[in-house]
N, C-alpha and C positions, 0 to 999 in steps of 0.2 A: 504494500500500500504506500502512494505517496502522498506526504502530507504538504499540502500547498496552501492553507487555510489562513497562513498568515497575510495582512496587508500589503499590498506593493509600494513602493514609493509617493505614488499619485492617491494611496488612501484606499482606491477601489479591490474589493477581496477578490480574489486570486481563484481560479476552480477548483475543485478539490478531484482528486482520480483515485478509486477503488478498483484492484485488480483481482478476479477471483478467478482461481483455476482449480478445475476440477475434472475429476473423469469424463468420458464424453459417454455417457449412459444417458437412459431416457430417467433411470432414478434418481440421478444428480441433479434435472431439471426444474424442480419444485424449488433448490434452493438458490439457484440463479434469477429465477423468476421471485420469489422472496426478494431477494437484493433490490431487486428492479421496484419492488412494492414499495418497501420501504423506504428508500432512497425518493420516490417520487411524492411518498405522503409525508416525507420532513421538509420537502419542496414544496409542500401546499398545494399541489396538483389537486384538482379536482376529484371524484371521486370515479369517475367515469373514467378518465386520463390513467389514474391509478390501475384500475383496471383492462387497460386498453394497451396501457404497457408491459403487465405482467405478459400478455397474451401476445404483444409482440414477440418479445420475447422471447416467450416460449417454443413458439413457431419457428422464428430466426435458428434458435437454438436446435431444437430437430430435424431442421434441415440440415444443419450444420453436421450433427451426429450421423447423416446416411451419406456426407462423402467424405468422412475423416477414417486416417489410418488408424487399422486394431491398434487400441492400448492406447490410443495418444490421449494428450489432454484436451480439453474444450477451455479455451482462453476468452475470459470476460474484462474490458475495462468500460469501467463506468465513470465518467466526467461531469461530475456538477457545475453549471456554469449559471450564473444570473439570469441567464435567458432560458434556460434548461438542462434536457439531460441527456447526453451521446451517450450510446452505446457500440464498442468495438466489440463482436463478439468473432472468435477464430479459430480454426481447426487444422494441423496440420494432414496433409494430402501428398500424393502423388504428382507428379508435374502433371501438367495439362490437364486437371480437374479443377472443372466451378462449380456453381454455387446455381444451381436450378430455380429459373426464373420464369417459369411459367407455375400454371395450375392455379389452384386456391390458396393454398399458402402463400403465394406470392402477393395474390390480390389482396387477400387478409393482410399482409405484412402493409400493405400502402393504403389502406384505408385509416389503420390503429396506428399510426404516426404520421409527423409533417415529415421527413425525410426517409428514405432508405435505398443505400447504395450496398453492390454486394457483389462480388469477382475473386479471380486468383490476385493471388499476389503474394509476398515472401515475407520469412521471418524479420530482414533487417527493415520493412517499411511499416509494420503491422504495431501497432501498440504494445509494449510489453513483450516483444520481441527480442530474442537472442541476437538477433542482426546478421545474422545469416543465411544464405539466399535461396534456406530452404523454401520450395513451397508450402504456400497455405490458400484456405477459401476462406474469406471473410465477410460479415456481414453488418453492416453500420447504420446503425439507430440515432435517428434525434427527433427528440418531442416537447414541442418550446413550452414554454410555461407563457400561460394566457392571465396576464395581470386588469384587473378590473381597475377601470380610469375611477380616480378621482377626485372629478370634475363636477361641481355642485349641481346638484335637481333643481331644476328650472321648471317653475307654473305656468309654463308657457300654455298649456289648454286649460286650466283653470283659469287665467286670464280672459282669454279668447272666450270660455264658454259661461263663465260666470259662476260657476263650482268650484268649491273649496278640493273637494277630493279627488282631483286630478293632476298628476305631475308626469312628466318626461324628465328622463336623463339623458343629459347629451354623450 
């Protein structure tokens, strides 16, 4: 785990990045997806968001399991930033294997996040990476965090209608 939580010179905090590796089973999955839970409900993520990421997740992650070599690990880094929450998630592979980007899970994967990007690519580019040019498939996550304005309630149709009990936010 790297701890980055401290201040930067300019004041504004720093992202903080959580690496968790773990067997690449379908029973290791609950607790990857865990990570992803709770990491998004100390981010105020909504409860649907929280939700939406576990199951991202989870997806990403099983995909990930049916092109990774026997025995290897399933590599998760998770990045908290101000705006939200990246997930690198990676498995090492064989050369010339990706990351299958058709079907439902795929559709699934791009509906329960604002981003998702996902290919070969090697240990020295990959998060949490040995820097060696072994291959890997990876899969990357991010789901911004949606901050409510604000920006004062205005009686803009209570004015207009002459009722007290009507407001808009702008």
């Amino acid at each position: 785990m790297v701890d980055t939580t401290g201040a930067g010179p300019t004041g504004e905090r720093r992202s903080e990045r959580l690496e968790l590796r773990v067997p690449t089973s379908r029973t290791q999955l609950p607790a990857v997806r865990a990570m992803a839970g709770d990491l998004a409900m100390r981010m105020d993520f909504d409860l649907d968001a929280v939700e939406d990421l576990r199951l991202a997740v989870d997806e990403a992650c099983a995909t990930l399991a049916a092109v990774a070599l026997a025995g290897s690990p399933l590599t998760v880094v998770y990045e908290v930033s101000r705006d939200g929450l990246r997930i690198d998630a990676w498995v090492p592979t064989e050369s010339g294997v990706d990351v299958p980007r058709d079907g439902f899970g795929w559709a699934v994967l791009h509906t329960l996040v604002d981003t998702v990007e996902a290919g070969p690519s090697s240990q020295a580019t990959v998060p949490a990476g040995d820097g060696s040019p072994s291959p890997v498939a990876c899969i990357a996550l991010v789901k911004q965090l949606r901050r409510w304005s604000s920006a004062p309630v205005v009686d803009v149709l209570a004015e207009e209608s002459g009722h007290d009990d009507v407001s808009v936010a702008r």
